[in-house]
C-alpha positions, 0 to 999 in steps of 0.5 A, spaced: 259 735 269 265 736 264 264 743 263 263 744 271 269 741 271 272 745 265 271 751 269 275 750 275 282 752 276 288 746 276 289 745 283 297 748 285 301 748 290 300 755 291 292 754 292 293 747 296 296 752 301 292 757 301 286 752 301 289 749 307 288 755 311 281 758 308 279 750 309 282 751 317 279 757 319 271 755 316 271 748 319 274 750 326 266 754 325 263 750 325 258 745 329 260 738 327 253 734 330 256 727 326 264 726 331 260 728 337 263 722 342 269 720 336 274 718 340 278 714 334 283 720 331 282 715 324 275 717 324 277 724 326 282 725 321 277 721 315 272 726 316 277 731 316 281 729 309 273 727 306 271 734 306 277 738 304 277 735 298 270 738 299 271 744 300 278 744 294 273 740 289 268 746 289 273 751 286 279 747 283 280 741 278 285 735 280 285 727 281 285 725 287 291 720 290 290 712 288 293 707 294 298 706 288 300 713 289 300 712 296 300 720 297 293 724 297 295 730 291 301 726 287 300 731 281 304 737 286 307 731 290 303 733 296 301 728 302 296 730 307 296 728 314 291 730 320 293 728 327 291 730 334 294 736 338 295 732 344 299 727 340 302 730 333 304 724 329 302 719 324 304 713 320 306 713 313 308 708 308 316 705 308 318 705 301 326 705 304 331 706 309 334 712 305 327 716 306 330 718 313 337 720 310 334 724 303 327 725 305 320 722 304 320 725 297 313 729 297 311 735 301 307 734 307 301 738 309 299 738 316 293 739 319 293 739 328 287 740 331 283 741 338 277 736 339 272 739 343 264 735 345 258 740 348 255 735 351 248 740 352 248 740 344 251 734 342 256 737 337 263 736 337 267 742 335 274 742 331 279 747 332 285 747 327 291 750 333 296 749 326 296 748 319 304 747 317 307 745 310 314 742 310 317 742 304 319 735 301 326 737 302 326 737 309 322 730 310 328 727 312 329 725 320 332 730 325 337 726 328 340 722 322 341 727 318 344 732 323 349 727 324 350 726 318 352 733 317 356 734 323 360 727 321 361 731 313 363 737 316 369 733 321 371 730 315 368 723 316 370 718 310 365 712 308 367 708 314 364 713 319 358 713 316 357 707 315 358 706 323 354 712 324 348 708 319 348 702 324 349 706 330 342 709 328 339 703 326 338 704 319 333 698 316 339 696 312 343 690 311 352 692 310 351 692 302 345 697 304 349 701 308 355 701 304 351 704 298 348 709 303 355 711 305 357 712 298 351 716 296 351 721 301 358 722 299 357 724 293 350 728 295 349 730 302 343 731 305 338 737 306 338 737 314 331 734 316 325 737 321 322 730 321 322 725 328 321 718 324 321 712 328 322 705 324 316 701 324 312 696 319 311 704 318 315 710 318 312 713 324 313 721 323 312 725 329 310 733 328 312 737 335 318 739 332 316 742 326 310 745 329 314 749 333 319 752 328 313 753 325 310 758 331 317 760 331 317 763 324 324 763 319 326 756 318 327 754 311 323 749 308 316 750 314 310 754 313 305 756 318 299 757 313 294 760 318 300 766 319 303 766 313 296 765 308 292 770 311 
């Protein structure tokens, strides 16, 4: 089993895309008899995570994430996510306030479906509309980090972001805000494509990114069923 192992090639970043999209295409062909009635997106998404690594495992060598890395691939700092078209969205764990401001710091890859059951049959098909990368450098949230950068481009100064931190409602006490103010400062933020709403749980939302990835030619989104073909 070693040797098997031996055999295969790392898996890379390169190749998680391109898996990504053979994984989608070959998937959304076939007849899924076991989520036939499934109305639970977790149950969906559980089965969908389950057999890509499957599907990765046949041809690459790689560890698989440990809820202490909290990320599915944290060898290429990659985290899988797959969600339901009706409602493109996910939670993810918060680590602190200033994920929304620099990003979550790993890339996402995003897989968006369409589930349909063939009563007649008793199967259920799942057909991937989307597979979208986003680049870790682009995680952050839109607005925030769209205010941001307007504030910076007028000339703001570390009060102003500061109030704009608090206006946002930014999970951070005056300390926190004054130390974010500073940083951003020194290291403005990458624009962000991401709506991430506060919660127990960062609550990421993916119509935007899905659109620009449609769309083509947003820096830091790849379609990966147009552009891996």
């Amino acid at each position: 089993m070693n040797q098997d192992k031996e055999k295969k090639k790392p898996l890379t970043l390169a190749n998680l895309k391109r898996g990504a999209s053979e994984f989608a295409r070959s998937l959304s062909r076939r007849d899924l008899p076991e989520l036939f009635g499934a109305t639970d997106g977790k149950a969906v998404g559980t089965y969908v995570e389950h057999e890509f690594h499957r599907f990765l495992g046949e041809t690459y060598r790689y560890e698989v994430g440990s809820a202490a890395s909290g990320i599915d691939f944290p060898h290429i700092d990659v985290d899988m996510k797959v969600t339901s078209v009706r409602q493109p969205q996910s939670s993810c764990p918060y680590r602190s306030a200033d994920q929304k401001v620099y990003g979550l710091g790993y890339h996402l890859l995003v897989l968006v479906y369409s589930k349909f059951d063939d009563p007649q049959r008793r199967i259920a098909n799942l057909d991937f509309q989307h597979v979208v990368f986003v680049n870790k450098t682009h995680t952050g949230d839109y607005q925030t980090t769209r205010g941001i950068l307007e504030i910076l481009t007028r000339g703001g100064n570390r009060d102003d972001l500061v109030g704009y931190l608090e206006e946002r409602n930014l999970p951070l006490d005056e300390i926190g805000r004054e130390r974010l103010a500073k940083s951003i400062l020194h290291t403005p933020p990458t624009q962000g494509l991401l709506t991430i709403s506060n919660a127990l749980q960062w609550r990421l939302q993916y119509g935007r990114v899905v659109e620009l990835a449609e769309k083509g030619g947003t820096q830091g989104i790849l379609n990966l069923l147009r552009d891996h073909t």
